[in-house]
ZAMAR-154886 format. One line per field, with one value per atom (N, C-alpha, C): residue number from 1; residue in three letters; x negated, y negated, z negated. Coordinates in Angstrom, 1 decimal, m for minus. Layout:
BEGIN
n: [NUM, ...] .
res: [Ala, ...] .
X: [X, ...] .
Y: [Y, ...] .
Z: [Z, ...] .
END
This chain:
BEGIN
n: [1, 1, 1, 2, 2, 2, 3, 3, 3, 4, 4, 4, 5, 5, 5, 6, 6, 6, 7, 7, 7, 8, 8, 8, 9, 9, 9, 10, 10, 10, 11, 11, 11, 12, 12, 12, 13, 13, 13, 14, 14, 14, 15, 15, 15, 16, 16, 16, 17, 17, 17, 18, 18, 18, 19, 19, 19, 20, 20, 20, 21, 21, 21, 22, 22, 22, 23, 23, 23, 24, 24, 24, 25, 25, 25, 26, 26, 26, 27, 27, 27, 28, 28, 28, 29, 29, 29, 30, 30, 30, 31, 31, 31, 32, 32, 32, 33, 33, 33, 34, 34, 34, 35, 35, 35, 36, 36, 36, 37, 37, 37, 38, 38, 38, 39, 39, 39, 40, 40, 40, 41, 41, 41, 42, 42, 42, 43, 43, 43, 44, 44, 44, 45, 45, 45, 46, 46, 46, 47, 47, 47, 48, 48, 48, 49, 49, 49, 50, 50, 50, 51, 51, 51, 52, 52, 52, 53, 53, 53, 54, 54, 54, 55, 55, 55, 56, 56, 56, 57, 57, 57, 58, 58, 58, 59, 59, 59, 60, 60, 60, 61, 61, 61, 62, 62, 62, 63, 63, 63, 64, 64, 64, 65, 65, 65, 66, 66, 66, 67, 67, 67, 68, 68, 68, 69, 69, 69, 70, 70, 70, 71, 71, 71, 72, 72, 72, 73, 73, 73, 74, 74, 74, 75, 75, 75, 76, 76, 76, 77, 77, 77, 78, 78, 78, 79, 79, 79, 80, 80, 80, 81, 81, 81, 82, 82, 82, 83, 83, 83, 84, 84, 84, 85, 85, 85, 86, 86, 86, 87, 87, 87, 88, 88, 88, 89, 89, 89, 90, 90, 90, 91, 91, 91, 92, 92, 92, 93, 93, 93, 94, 94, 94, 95, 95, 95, 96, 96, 96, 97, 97, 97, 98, 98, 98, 99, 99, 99, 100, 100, 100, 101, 101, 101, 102, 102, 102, 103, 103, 103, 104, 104, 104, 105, 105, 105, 106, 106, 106, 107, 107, 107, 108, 108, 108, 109, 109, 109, 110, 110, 110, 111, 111, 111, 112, 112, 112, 113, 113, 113, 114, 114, 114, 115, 115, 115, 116, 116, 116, 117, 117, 117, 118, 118, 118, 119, 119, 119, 120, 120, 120, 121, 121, 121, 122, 122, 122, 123, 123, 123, 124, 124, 124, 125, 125, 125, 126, 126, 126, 127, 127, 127, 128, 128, 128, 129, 129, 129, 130, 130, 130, 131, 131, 131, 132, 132, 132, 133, 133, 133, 134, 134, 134, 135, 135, 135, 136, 136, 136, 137, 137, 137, 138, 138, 138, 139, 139, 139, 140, 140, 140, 141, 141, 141, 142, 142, 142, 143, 143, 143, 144, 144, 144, 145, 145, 145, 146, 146, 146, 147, 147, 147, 148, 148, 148, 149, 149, 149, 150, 150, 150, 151, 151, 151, 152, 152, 152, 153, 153, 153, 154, 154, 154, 155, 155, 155, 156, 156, 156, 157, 157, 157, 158, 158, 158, 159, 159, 159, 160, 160, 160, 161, 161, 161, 162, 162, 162, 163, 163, 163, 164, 164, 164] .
res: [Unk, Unk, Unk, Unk, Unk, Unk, Unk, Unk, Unk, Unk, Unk, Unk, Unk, Unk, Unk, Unk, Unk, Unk, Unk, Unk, Unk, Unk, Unk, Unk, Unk, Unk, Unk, Unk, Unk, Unk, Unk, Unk, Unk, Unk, Unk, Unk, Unk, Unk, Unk, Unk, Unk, Unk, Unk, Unk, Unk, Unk, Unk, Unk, Unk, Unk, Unk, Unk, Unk, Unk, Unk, Unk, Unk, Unk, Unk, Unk, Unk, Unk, Unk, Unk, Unk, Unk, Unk, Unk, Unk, Unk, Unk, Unk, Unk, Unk, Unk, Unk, Unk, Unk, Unk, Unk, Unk, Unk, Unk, Unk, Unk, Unk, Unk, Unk, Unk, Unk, Unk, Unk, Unk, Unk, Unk, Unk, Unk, Unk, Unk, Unk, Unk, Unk, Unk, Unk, Unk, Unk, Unk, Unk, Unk, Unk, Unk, Unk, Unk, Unk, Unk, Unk, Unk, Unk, Unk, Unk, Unk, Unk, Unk, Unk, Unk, Unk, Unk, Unk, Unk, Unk, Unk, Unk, Unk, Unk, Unk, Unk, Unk, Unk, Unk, Unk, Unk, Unk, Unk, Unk, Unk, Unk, Unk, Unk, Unk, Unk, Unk, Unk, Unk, Unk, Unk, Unk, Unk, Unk, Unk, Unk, Unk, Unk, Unk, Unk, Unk, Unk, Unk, Unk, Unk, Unk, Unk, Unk, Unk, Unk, Unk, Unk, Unk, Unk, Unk, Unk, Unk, Unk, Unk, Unk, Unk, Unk, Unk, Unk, Unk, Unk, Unk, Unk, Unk, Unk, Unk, Unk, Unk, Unk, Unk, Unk, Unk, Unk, Unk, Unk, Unk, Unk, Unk, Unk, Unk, Unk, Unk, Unk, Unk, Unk, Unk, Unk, Unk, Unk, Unk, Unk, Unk, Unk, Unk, Unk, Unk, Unk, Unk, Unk, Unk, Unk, Unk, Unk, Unk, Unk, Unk, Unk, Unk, Unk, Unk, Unk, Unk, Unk, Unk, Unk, Unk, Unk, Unk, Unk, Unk, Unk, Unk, Unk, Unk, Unk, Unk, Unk, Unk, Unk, Unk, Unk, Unk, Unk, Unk, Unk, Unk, Unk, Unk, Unk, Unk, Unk, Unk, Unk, Unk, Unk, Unk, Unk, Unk, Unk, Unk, Unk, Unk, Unk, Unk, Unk, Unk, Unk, Unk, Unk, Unk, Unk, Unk, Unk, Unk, Unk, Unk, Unk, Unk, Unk, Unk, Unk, Unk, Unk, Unk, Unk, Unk, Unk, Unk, Unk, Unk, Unk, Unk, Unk, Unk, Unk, Unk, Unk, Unk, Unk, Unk, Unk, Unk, Unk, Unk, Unk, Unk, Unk, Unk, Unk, Unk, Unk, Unk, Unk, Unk, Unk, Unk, Unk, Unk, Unk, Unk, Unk, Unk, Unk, Unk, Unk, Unk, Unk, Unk, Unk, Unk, Unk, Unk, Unk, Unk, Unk, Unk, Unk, Unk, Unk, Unk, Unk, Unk, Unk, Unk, Unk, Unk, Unk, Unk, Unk, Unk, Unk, Unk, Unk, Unk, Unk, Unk, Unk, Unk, Unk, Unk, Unk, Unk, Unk, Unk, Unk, Unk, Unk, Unk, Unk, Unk, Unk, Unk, Unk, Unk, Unk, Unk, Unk, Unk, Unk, Unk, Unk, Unk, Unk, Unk, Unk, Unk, Unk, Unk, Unk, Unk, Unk, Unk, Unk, Unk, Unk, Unk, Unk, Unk, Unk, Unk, Unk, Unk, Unk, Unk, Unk, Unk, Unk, Unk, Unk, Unk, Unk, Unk, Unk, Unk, Unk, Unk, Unk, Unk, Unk, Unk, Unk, Unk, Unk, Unk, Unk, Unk, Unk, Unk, Unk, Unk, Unk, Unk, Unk, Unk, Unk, Unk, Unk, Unk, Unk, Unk, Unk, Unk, Unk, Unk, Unk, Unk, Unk, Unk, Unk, Unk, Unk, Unk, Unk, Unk, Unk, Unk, Unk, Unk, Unk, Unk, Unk, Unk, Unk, Unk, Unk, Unk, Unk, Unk, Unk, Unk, Unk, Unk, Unk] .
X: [1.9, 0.9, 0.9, 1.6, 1.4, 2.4, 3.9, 4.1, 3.5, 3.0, 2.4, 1.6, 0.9, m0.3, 0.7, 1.3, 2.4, 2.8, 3.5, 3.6, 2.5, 1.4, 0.3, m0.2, 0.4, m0.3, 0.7, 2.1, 3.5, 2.8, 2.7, 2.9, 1.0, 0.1, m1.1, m1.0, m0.1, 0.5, 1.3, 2.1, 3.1, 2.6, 1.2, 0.8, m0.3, m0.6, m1.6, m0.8, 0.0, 1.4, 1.4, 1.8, 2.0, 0.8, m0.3, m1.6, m2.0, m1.5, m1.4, m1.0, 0.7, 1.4, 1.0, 0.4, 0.2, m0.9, m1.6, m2.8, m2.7, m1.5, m1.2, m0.2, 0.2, 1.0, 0.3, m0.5, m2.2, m2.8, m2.7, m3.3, m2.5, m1.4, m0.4, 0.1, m0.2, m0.1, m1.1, m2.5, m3.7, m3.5, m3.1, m3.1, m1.5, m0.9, 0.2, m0.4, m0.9, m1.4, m2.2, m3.5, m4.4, m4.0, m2.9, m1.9, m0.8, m0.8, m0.2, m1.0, m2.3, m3.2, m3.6, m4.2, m4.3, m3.3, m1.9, m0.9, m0.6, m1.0, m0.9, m2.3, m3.5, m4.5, m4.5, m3.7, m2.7, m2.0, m1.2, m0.3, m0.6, m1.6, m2.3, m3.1, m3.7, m4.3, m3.9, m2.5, m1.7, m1.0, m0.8, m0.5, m1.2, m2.5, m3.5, m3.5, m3.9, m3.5, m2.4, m1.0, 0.0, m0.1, m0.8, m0.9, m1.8, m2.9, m4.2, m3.5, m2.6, m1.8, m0.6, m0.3, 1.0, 0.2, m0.9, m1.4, m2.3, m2.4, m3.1, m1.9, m0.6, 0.5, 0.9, 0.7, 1.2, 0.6, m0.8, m2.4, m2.0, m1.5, m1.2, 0.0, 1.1, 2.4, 2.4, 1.6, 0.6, 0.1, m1.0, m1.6, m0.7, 0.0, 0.6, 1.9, 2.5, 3.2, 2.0, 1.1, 0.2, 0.1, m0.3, m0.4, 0.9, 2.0, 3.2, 3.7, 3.2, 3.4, 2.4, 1.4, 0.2, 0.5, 0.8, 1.2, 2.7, 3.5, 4.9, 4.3, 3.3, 2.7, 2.1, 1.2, 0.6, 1.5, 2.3, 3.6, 3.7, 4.4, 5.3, 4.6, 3.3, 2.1, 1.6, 1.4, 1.4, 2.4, 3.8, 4.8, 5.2, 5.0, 4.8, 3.6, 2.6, 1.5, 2.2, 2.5, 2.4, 3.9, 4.5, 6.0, 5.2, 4.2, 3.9, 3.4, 3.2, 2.8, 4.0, 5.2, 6.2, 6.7, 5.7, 5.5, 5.4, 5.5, 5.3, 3.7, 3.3, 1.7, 0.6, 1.1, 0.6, m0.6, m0.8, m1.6, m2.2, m2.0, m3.2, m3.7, m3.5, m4.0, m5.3, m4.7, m5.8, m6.8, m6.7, m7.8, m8.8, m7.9, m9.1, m9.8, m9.2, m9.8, m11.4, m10.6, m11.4, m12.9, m12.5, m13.3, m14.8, m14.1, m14.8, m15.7, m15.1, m15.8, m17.1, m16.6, m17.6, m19.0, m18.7, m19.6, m20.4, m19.9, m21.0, m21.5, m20.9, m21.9, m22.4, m22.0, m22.3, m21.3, m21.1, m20.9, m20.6, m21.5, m22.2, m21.2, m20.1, m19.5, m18.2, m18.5, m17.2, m15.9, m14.6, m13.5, m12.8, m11.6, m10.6, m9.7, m8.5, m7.7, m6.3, m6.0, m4.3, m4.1, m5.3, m5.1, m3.5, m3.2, m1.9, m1.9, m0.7, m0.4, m0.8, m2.1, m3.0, m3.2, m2.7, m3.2, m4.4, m4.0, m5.5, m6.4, m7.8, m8.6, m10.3, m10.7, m12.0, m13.1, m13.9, m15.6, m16.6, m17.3, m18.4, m19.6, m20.8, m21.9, m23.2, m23.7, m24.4, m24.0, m24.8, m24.5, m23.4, m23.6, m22.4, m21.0, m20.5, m19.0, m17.9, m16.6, m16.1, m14.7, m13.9, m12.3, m11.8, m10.9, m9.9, m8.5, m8.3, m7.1, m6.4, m4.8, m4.0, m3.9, m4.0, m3.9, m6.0, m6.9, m8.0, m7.8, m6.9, m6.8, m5.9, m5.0, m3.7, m4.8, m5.7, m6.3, m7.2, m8.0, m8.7, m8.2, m6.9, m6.3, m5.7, m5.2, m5.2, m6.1, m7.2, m8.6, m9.0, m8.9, m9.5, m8.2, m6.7, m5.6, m6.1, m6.3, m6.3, m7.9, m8.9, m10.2, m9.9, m8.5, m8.8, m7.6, m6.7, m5.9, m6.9, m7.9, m8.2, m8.3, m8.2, m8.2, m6.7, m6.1, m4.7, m3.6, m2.4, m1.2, m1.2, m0.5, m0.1, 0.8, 0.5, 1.0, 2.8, 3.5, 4.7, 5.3, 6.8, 7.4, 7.8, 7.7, 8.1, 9.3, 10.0, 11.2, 12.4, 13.3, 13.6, 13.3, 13.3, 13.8, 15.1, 15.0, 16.6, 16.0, 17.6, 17.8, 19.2, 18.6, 19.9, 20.4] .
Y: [34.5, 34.4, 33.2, 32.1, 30.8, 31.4, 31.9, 32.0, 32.9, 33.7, 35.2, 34.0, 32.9, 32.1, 31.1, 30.2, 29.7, 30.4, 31.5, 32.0, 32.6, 33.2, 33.0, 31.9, 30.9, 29.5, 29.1, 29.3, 29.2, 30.7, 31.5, 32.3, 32.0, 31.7, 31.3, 29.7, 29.2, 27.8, 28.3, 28.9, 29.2, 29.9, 30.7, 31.5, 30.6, 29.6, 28.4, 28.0, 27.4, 26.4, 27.2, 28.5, 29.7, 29.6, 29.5, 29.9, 28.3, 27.3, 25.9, 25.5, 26.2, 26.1, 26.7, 28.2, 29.4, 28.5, 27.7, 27.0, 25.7, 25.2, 23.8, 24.3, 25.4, 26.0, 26.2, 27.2, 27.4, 26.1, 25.0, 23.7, 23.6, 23.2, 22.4, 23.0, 24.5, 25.3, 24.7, 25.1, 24.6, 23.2, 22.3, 21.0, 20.8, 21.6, 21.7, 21.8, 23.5, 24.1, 23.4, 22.3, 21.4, 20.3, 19.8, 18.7, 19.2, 20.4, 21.2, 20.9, 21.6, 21.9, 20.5, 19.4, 18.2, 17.7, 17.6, 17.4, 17.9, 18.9, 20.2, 19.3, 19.1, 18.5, 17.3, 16.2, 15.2, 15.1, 15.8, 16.0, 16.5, 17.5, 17.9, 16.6, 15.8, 14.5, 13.6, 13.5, 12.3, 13.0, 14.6, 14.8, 14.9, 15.1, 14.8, 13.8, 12.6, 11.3, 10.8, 11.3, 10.9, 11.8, 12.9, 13.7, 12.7, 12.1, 11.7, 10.2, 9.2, 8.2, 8.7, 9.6, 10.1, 10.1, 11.0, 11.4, 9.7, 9.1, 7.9, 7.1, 7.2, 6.5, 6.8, 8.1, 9.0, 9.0, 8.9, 8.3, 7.0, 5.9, 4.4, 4.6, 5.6, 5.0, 5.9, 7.0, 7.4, 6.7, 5.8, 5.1, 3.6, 3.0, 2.4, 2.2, 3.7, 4.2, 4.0, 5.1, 4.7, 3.5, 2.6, 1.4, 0.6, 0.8, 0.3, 0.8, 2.4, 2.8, 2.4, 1.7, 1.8, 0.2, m0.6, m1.5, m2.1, m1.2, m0.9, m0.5, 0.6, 1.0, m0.1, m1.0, m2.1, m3.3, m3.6, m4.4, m4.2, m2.9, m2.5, m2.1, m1.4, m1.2, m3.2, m3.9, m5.4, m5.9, m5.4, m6.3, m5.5, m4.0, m3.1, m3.8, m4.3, m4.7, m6.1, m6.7, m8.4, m8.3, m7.3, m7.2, m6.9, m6.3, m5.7, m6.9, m7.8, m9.2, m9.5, m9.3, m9.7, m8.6, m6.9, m5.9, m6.2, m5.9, m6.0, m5.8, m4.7, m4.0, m4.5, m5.4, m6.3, m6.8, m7.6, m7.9, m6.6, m5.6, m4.4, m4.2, m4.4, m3.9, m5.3, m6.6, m7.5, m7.0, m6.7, m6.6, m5.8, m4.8, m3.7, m3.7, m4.3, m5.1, m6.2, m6.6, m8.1, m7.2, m6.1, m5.2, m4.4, m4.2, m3.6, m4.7, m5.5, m6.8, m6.8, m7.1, m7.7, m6.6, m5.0, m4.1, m3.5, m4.2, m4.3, m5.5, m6.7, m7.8, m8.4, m8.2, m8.1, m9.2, m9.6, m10.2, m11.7, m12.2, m13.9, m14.2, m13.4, m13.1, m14.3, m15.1, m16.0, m15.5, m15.2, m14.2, m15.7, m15.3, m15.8, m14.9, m15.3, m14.1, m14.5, m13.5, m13.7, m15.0, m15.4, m16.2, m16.7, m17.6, m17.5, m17.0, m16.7, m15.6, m14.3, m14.4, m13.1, m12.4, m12.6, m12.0, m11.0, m10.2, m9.8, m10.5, m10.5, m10.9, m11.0, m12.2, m12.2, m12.9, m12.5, m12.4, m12.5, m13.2, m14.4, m14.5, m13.6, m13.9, m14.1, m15.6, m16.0, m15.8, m14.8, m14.8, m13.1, m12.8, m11.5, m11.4, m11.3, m11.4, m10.4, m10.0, m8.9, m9.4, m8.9, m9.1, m8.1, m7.8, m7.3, m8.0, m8.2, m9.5, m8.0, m8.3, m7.3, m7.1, m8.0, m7.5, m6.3, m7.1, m6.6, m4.9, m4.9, m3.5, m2.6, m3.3, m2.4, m2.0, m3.1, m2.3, m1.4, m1.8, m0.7, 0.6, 0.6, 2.3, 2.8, 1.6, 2.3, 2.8, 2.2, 2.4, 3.7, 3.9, 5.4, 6.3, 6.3, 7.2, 7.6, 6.4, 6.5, 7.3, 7.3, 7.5, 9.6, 9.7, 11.1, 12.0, 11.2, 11.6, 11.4, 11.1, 11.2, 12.5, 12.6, 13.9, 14.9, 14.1, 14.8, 14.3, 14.7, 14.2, 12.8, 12.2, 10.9, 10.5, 9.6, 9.4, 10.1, 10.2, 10.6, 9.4, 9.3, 8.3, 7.6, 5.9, 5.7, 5.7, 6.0, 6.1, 4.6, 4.4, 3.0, 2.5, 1.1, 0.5, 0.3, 0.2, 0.3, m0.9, m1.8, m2.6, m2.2, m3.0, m2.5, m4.0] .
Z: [78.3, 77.4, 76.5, 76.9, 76.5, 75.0, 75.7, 74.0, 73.4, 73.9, 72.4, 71.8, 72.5, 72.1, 71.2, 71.7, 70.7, 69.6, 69.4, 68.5, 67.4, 68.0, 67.4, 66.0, 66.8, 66.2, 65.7, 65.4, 64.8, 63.0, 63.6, 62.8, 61.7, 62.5, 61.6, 60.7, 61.3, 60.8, 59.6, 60.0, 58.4, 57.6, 57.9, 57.0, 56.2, 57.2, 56.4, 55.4, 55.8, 55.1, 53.7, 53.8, 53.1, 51.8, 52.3, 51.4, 50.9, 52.0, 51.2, 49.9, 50.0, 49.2, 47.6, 48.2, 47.2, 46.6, 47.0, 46.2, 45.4, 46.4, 45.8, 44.2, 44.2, 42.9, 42.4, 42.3, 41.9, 40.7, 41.8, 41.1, 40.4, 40.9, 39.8, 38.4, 39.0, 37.4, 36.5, 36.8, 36.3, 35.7, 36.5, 36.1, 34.7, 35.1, 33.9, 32.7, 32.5, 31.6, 30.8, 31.6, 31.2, 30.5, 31.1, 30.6, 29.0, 29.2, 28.4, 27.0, 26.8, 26.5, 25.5, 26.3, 25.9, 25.3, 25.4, 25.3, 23.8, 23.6, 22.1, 21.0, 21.7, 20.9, 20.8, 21.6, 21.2, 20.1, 20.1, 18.9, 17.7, 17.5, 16.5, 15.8, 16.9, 16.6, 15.6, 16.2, 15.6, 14.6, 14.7, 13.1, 12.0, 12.2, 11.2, 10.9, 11.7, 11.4, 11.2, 10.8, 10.1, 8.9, 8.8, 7.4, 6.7, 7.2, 5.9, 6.0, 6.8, 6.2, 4.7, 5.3, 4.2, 3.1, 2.9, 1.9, 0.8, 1.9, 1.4, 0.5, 1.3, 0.9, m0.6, 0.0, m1.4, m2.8, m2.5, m3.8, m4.1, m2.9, m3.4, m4.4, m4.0, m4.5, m6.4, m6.3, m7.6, m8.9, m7.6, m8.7, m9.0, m8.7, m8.4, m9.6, m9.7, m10.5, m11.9, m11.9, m13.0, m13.8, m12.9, m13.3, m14.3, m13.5, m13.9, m15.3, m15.4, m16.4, m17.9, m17.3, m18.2, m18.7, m17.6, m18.4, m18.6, m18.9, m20.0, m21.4, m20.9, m22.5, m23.6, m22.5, m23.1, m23.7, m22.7, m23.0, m24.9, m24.4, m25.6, m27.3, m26.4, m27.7, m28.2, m27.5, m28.1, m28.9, m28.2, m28.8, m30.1, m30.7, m31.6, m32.4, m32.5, m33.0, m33.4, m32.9, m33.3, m34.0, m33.8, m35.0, m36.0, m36.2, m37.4, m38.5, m38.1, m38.7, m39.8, m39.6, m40.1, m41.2, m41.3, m42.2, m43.7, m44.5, m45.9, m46.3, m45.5, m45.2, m44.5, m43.8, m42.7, m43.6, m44.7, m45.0, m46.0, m45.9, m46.7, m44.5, m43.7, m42.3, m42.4, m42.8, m42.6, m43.8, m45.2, m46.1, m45.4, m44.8, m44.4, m43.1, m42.2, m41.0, m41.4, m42.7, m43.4, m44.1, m44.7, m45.4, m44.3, m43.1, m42.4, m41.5, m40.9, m40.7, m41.6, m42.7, m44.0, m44.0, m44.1, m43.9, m43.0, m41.5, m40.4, m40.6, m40.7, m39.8, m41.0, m42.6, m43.7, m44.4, m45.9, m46.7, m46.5, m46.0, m45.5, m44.2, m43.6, m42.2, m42.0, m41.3, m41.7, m40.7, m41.4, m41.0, m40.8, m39.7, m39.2, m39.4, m40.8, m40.9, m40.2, m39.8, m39.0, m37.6, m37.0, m36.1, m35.8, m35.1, m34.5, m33.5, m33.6, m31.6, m31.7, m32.3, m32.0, m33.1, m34.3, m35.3, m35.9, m36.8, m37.1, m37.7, m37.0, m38.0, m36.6, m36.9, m36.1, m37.2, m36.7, m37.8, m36.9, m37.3, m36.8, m37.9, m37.5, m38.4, m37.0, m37.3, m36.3, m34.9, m34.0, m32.5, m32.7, m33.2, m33.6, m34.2, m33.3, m33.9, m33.6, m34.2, m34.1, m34.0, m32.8, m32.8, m32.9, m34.3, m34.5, m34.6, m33.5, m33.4, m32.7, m32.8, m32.4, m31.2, m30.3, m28.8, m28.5, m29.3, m29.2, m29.3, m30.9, m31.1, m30.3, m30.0, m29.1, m27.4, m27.1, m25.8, m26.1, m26.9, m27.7, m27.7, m28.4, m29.1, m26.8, m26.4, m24.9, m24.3, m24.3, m23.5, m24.1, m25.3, m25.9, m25.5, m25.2, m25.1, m23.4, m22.6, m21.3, m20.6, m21.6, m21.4, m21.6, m22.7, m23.2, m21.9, m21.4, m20.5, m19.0, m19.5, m17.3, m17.3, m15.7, m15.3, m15.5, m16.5, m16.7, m16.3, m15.6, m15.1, m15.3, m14.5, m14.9, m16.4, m16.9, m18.5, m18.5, m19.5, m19.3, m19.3, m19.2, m19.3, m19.9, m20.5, m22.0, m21.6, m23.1, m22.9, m23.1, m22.6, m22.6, m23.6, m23.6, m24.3, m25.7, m26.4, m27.3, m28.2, m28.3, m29.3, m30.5, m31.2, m32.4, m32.6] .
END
């Protein structure tokens, strides 16, 4: 009897062991799956958060470009303006600069014609005064090109440079 009883307790032992096992797999699947799981919304995490870095990168390296382009335009639109000084026409651009002056701020308007450096033309009546000096006008004619392109692609590209 001792072994039927021994065996007894051999064979409810391995069947424990058995259903131990079958549970501890049980778990560790569960605990995989969970790890799995977390593991996947982890990664989703961190790829959103390298998507909205990229995308931020991508707005910086944008505007960035914008800028570089915007001021090549200015560059180039100044150094176009202040050649123009050396024009045959240059002084019909001051009469009429000088003319318009004269018809807002009126007659009595004391003009600064052709400044140095800056040319053009500045007008001074009392606390009111008006710059049409060339760099004034070249930001001017940008600020209205750049005010009518928002919203639209980034400017195109100027095209090099060329000397003769």
């Amino acid at each position: 009897m001792a072994s039927s009883s021994a065996g007894a307790m051999v064979a409810q032992a391995q069947a424990d062991a058995t259903a131990t096992l079958a549970a501890a797999a049980q778990a560790a699947a569960r605990i995989i799956d969970t790890a799995r799981a977390e593991g996947r919304r982890a990664a989703e995490s961190r790829g959103l958060n390298q998507l909205v870095v990229a995308e931020r990168a991508a707005r910086s390296a944008v505007l960035e470009a914008q800028d570089a382009v915007e001021a090549e335009a200015r560059a180039r639109a100044l150094e176009a303006a202040l050649s123009f000084r050396d024009d045959p026409n240059y002084s019909r651009l001051l009469d009429t600069l000088e003319a318009n002056a004269r018809r807002r701020l009126g007659g009595s308007a004391t003009i600064d014609r052709d400044p140095p450096e800056v040319g053009g033309i500045r007008a001074r009546l009392a606390r009111r005064s008006l710059d049409y000096t060339l760099p004034a006008l070249v930001e001017q004619m940008l600020q209205t090109a750049l005010v009518e392109r928002q919203g639209s692609p980034a400017m195109a590209a100027i095209p090099a440079k060329t000397t003769t």
